[in-house]
C-alpha positions as CSV (number, residue, x, y, z in Angstrom):
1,X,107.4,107.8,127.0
2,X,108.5,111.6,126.2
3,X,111.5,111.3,127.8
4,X,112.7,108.2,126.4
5,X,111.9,109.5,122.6
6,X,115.3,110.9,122.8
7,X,116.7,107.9,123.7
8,X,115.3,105.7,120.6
9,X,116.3,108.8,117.7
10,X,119.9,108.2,118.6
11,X,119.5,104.5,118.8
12,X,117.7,104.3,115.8
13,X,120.4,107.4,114.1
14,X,123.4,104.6,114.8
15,X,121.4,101.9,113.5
16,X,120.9,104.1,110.5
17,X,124.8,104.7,110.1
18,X,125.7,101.1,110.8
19,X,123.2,100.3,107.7
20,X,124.6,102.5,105.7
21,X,128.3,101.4,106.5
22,X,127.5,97.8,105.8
23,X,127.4,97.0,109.2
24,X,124.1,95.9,109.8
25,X,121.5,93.7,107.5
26,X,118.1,93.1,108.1
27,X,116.4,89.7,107.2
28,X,113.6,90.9,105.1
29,X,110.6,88.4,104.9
30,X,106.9,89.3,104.2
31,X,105.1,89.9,107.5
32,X,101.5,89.7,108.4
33,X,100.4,93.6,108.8
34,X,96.7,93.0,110.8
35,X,98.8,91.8,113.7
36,X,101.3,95.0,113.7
37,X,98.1,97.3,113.5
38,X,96.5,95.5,116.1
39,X,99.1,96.0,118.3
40,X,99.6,99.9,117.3
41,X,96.6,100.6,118.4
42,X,96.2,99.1,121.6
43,X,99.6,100.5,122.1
44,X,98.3,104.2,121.8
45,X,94.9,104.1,122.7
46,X,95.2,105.2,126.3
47,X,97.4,108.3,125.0
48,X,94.4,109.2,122.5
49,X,91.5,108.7,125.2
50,X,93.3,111.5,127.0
51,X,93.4,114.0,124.3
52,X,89.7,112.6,123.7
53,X,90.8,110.7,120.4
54,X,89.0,107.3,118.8
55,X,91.8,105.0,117.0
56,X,89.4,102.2,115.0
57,X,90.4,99.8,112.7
58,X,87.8,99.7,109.7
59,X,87.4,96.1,108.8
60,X,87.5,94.8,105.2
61,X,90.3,98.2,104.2
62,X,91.8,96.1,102.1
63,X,95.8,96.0,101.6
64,X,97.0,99.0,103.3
65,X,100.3,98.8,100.8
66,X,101.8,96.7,98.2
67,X,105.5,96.6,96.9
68,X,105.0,98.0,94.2
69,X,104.3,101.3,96.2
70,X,107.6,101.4,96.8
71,X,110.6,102.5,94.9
72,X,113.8,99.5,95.0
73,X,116.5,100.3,96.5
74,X,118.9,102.4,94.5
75,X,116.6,103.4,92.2
């Protein structure tokens, strides 16, 4: 996984300048976010085991964030 880090910053750099140049739009929709925790914690939980971590999801959190946490673009 280290080794390929490098890989995703500069894939994820040129996506950033692509963006930014108008090249590249995203189709934002509202997503589901249990689903996408789920998954990024299964995803890592062998990595924390090793370095003798616990990753658990505490049920009935709540809304992790709303859209008005976030500033609109531009602003």
């Amino acid at each position: 996984m280290n080794s390929q880090f490098p890989g995703f910053l500069i894939n994820d750099l040129l996506d950033m300048e692509q963006y930014m140049a108008g090249k590249l739009h995203f189709g934002m929709r509202i997503q589901p976010l249990m689903p996408l925790i789920e998954y990024a914690l299964c995803d890592n939980q062998a990595c924390a085991s090793r370095h003798e971590v616990g990753l658990h999801l505490a049920q009935g959190a709540g809304p992790v964030a709303r859209r008005e946490h976030f500033a609109e673009p531009g602003v």
